[in-house]
C-alpha positions as CSV (number, residue, x, y, z in Angstrom):
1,X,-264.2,-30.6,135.5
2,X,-261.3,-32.1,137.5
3,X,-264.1,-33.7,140.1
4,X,-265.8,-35.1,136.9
5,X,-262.0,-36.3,135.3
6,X,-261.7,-37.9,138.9
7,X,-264.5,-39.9,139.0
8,X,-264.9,-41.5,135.3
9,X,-261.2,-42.5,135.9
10,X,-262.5,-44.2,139.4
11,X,-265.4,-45.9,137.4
12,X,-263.4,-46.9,134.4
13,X,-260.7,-48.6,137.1
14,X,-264.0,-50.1,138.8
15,X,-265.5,-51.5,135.6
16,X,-262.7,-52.8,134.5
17,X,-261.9,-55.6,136.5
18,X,-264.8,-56.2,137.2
19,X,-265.3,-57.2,133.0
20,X,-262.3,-59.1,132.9
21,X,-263.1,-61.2,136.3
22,X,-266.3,-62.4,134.4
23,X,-265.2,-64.3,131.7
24,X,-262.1,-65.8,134.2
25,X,-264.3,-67.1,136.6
26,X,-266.8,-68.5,133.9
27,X,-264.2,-70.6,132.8
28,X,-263.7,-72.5,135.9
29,X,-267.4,-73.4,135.6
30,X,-266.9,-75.6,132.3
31,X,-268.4,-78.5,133.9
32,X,-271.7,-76.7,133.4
33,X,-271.8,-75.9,129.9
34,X,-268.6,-76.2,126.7
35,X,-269.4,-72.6,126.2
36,X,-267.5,-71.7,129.4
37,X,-265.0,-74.6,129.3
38,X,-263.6,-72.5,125.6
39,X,-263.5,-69.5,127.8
40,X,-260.8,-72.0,130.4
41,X,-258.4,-72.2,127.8
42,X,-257.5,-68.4,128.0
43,X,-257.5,-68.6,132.3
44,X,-253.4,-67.7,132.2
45,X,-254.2,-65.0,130.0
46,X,-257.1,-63.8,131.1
47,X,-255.6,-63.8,134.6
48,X,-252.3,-61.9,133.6
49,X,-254.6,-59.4,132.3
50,X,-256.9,-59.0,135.3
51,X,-253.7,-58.7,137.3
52,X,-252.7,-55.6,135.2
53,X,-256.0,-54.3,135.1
54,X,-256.7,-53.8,138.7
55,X,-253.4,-51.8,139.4
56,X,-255.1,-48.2,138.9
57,X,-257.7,-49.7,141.5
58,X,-254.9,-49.5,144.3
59,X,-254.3,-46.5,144.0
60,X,-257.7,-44.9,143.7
61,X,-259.8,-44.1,147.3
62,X,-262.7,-45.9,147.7
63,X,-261.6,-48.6,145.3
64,X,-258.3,-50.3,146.3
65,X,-260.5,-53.1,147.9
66,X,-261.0,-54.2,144.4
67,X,-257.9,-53.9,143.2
68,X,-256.5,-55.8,145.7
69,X,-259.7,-58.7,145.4
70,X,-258.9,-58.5,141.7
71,X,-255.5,-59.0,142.1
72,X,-255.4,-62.0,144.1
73,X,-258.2,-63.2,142.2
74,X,-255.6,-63.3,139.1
75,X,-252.6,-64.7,141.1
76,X,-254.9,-67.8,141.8
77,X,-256.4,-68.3,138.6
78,X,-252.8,-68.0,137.4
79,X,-251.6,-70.5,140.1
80,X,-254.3,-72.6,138.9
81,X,-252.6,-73.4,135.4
82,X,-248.9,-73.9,136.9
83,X,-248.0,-77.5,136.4
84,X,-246.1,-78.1,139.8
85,X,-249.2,-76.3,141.8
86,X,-251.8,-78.3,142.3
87,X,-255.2,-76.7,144.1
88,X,-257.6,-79.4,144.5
89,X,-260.6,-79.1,142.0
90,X,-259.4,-76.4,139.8
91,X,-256.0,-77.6,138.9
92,X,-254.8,-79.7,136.3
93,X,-254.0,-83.0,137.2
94,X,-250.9,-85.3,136.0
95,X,-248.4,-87.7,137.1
96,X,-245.3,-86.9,138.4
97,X,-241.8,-87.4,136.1
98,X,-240.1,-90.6,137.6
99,X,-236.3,-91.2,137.5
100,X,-235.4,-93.7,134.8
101,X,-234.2,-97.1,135.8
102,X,-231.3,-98.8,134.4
103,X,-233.5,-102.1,134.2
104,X,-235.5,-101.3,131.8
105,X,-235.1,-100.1,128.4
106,X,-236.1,-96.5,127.6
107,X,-238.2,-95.8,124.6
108,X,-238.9,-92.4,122.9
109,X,-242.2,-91.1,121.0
110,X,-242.4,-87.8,118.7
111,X,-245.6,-85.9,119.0
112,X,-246.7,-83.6,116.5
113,X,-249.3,-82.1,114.2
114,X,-247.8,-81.7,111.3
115,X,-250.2,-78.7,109.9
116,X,-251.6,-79.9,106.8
117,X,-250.3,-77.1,104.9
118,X,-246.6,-77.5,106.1
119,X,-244.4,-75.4,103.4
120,X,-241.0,-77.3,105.3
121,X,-241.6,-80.9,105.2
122,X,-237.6,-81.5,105.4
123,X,-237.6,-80.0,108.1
124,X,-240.0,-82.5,110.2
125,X,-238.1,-85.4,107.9
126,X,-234.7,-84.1,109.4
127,X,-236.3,-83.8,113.4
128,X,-237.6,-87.6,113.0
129,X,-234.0,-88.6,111.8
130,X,-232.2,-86.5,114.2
131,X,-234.1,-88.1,117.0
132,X,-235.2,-91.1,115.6
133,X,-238.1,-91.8,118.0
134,X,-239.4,-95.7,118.1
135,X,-243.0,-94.6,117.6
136,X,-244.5,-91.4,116.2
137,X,-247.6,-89.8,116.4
138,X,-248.9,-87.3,114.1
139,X,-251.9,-85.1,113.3
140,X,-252.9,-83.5,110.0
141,X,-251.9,-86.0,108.0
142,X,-253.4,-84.9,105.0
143,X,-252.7,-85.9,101.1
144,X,-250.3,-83.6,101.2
145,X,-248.5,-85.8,103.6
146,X,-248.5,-88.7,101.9
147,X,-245.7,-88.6,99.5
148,X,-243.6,-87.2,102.3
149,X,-244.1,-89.9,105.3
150,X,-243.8,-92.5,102.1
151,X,-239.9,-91.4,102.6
152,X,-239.9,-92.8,106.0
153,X,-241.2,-96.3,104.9
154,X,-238.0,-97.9,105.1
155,X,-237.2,-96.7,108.5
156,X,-240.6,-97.1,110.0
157,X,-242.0,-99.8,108.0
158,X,-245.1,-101.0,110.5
159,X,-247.9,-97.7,110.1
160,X,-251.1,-97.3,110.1
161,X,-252.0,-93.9,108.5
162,X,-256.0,-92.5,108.8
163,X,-257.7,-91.5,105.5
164,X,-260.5,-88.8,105.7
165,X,-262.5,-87.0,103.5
166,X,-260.8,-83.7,104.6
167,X,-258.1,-80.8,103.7
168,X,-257.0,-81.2,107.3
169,X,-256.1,-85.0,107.4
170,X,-256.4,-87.7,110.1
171,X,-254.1,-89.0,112.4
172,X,-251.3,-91.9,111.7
173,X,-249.1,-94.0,114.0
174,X,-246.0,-94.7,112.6
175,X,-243.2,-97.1,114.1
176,X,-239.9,-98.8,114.2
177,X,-241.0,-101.7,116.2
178,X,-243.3,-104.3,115.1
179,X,-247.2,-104.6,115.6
180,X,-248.3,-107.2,118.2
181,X,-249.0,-110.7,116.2
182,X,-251.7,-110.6,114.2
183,X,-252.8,-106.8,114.4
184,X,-252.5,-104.2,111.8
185,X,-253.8,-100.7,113.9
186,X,-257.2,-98.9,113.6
187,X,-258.8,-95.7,113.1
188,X,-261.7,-94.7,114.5
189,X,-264.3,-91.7,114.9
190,X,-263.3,-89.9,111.3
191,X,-259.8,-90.7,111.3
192,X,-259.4,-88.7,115.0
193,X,-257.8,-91.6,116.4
194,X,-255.6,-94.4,114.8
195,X,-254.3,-97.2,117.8
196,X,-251.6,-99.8,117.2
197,X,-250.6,-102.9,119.6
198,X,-246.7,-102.5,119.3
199,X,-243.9,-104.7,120.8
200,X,-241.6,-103.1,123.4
201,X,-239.2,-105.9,124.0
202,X,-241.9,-108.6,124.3
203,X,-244.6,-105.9,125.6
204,X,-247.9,-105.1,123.5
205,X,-248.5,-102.0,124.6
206,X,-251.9,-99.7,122.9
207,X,-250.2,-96.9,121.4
208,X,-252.9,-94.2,120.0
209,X,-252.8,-90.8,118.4
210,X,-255.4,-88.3,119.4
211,X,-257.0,-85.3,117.2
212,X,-259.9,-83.1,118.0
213,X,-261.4,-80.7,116.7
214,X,-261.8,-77.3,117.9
215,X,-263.7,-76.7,120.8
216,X,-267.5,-75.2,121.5
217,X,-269.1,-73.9,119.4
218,X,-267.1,-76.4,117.3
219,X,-267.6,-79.8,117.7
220,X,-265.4,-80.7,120.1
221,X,-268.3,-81.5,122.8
222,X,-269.7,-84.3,121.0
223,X,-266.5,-85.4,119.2
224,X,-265.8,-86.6,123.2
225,X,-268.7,-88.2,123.4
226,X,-268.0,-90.3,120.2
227,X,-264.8,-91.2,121.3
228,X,-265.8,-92.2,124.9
229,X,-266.2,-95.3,123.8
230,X,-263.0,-96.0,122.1
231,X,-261.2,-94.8,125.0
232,X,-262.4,-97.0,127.2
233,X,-261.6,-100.2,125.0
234,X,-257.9,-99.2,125.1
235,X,-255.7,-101.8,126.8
236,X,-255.1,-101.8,130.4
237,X,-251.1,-100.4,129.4
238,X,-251.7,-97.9,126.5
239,X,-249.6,-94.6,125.7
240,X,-252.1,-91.6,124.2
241,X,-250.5,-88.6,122.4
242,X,-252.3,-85.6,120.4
243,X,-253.5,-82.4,119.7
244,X,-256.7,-81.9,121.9
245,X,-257.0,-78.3,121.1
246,X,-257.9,-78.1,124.6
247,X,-255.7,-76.4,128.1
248,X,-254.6,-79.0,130.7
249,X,-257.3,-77.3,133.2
250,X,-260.0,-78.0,131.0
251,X,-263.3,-80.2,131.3
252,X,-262.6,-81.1,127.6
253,X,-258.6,-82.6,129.2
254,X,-261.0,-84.1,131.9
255,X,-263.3,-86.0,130.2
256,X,-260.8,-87.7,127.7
257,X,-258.6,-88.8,130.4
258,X,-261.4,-89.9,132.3
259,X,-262.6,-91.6,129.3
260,X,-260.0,-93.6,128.9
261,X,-258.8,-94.1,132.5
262,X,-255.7,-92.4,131.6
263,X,-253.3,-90.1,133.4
264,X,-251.9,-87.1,131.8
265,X,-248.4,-86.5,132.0
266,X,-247.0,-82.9,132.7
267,X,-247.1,-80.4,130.6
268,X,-243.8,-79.2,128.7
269,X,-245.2,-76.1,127.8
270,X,-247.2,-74.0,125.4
271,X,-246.9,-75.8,122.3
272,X,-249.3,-73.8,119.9
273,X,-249.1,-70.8,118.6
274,X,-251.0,-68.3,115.9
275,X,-248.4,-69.0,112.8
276,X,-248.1,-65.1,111.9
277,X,-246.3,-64.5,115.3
278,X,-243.1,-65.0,115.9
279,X,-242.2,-68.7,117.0
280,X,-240.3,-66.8,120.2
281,X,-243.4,-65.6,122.1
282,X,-244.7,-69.2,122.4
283,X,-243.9,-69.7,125.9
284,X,-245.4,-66.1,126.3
285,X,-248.5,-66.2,124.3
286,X,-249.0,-69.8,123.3
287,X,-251.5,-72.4,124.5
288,X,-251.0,-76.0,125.9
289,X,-253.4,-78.2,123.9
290,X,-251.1,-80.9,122.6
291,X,-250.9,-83.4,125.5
292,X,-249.5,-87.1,126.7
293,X,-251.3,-89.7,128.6
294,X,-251.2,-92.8,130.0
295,X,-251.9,-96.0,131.6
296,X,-251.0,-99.3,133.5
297,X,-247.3,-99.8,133.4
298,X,-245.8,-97.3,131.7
299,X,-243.5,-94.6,133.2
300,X,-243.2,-91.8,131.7
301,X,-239.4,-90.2,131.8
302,X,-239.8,-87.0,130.4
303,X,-242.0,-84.6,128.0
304,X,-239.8,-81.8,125.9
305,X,-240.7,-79.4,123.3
306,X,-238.4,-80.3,120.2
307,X,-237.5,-77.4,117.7
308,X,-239.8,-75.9,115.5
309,X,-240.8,-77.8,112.4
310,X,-242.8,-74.9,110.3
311,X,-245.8,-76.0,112.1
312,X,-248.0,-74.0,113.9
313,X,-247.7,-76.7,117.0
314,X,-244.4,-77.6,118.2
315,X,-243.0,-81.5,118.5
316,X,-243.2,-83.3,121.5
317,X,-240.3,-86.0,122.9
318,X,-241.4,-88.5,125.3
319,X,-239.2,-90.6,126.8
320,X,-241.3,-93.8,128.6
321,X,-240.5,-97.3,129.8
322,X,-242.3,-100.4,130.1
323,X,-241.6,-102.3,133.4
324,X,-241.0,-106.0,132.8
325,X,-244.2,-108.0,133.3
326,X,-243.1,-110.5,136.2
327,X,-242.4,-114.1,135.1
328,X,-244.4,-115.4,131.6
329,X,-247.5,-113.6,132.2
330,X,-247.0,-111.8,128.9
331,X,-249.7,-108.6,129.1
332,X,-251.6,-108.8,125.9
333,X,-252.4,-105.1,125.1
334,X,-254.9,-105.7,122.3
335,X,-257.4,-102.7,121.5
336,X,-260.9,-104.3,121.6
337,X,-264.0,-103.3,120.1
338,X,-266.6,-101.1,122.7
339,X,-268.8,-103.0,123.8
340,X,-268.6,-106.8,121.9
341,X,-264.6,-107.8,123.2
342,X,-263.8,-108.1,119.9
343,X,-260.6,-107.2,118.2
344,X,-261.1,-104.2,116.2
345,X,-258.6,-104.0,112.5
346,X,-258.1,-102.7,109.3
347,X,-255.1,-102.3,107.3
348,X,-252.3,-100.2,107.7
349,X,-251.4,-97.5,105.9
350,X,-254.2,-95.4,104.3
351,X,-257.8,-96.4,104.6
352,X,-260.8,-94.9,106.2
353,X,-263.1,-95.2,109.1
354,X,-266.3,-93.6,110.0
355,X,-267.1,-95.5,113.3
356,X,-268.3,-94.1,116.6
């Protein structure tokens, strides 16, 4: 009986690692196929747990080669989500911080999906006026929203706000500083993106907010490819910021800043978490999925979790500057249509768009 006891417990510390490795490694092969890329966004979890998984292993005969393969195996997945580690091919990739210089003026933007459902709307009211970002970019904007963000008219007057046929909402850009001449914003793909050219000290600079939906077996794949498109039209100095329900170290990450020719900028932190937990095991338990790119001139300062809102994502405040162009040569940052060069618009504030 003991000699039985002995060897289910080597088995079930053999099996068991073995399980867990399957689905880690599958998810470094997203590339392939979106079904493994959904399995990627759980590699920091899924490695923590391999990690715990394989200690019995070291201690059993006959097994602790295992354990110890296992082990490692979940210290470099692990590795392979830290921000300031970069292993080439399965790491994400972003731009470094850089120092802010006293020559050029330093902007902020607020990130956030506001959850459509948001029972604490004063409480994103009182962040924005706390902070008082020049440009916002917002997710979920649903009709629920509407009476609320009306309250921030005055202070951000120049908006272009997404309608959709949807409970969930659209996305909106909202903003203290003017449009560029003659452009009033877009919205494209369902509402998942909305792009305004606005003025940074004589600048036009592409400023768009990003939604998507959930990934495989969602439609997340070929919400990408619809985008594509759109990305690629952005100006050559553009600022993206959304909730791509999608980990840095993803193929989904990948392909949208490849799309776009954008570079993502590090990672603050988890900033999503199931709503029924407690807000204080996000940095333990929550995933990275809302995210910050960019392109051409800007420098991007700093990325920082703001406090919660009563949403389930939390805020993000970026702090960017836009380098002076040299002489007159103005940089015109208009968003063009794919494919025809022409300029894409429709009003601001609330109107819909089913293209792409």
């Amino acid at each position: 009986m003991h000699a039985s006891r002995r060897a289910s417990w080597i088995a079930f510390a053999f099996v068991l690692p073995v399980a867990v490795s399957l689905p880690l490694v599958a998810g470094f092969l997203g590339a392939w196929h979106p079904a493994l890329d959904s399995v990627a966004h759980f590699r920091a979890h899924l490695a923590v747990l391999l990690a715990l998984v394989a200690l019995p292993a070291l201690f059993l005969p006959g097994i602790r080669r295992i354990g110890w393969t296992a082990l490692l195996l979940g210290a470099a997945a692990f590795a392979s989500t830290l921000p300031g580690l970069s292993l080439p091919g399965i790491s994400p990739v972003s731009a470094a911080f850089q120092q802010k210089d006293t020559r050029n003026a330093v902007y902020r933007l607020l990130q956030l999906n506001l959850r459509f459902d948001n029972r604490t709307p004063e409480k994103v009211l009182s962040l924005i006026g706390r902070l008082s970002p020049d440009v916002i970019t917002l997710n979920e904007v649903s009709r629920y929203w509407a009476p609320k963000l009306a309250l921030l008219e005055k202070a951000y007057p120049y908006r272009i706000l997404c309608a959709v046929d949807s409970n969930v909402g659209a996305t909106a850009v909202l903003s203290r500083r003017p449009f560029d001449a003659g452009t009033t914003g877009e919205c494209r793909v369902d509402g998942s993106m909305s792009t305004a050219t606005i003025d940074f000290g004589g600048r036009a600079i592409a400023v768009a907010a990003l939604h998507l939906e959930w990934p495989w077996p969602f439609e997340q794949p070929e919400q990408i490819d619809r985008l594509a498109p759109h990305l690629a039209a952005l100006a050559p100095t553009a600022l993206v910021a959304g909730d791509l329900n999608a980990a840095p170290w993803t193929e989904a990450v990948r392909r949208v800043a490849a799309a776009g020719g954008l570079t993502r900028a590090p990672a603050a932190g988890p900033t999503w978490l199931w709503r029924r937990l407690p807000v204080g095991l996000r940095p333990w338990l929550g995933l990275t999925i809302d995210h910050v790119f960019s392109k051409g001139g800007l420098v991007i300062h700093s990325v920082t979790i703001a406090e919660p809102v009563g949403s389930d994502h939390a805020p993000l405040l970026v702090e960017f500057s836009v380098p002076s162009a040299p002489g007159d040569d103005r940089e015109k940052a208009l968003v063009r249509g794919p494919g025809d060069g022409e300029r894409a618009e429709q009003p601001a504030r609330f109107s819909a768009s089913s293209e792409g």
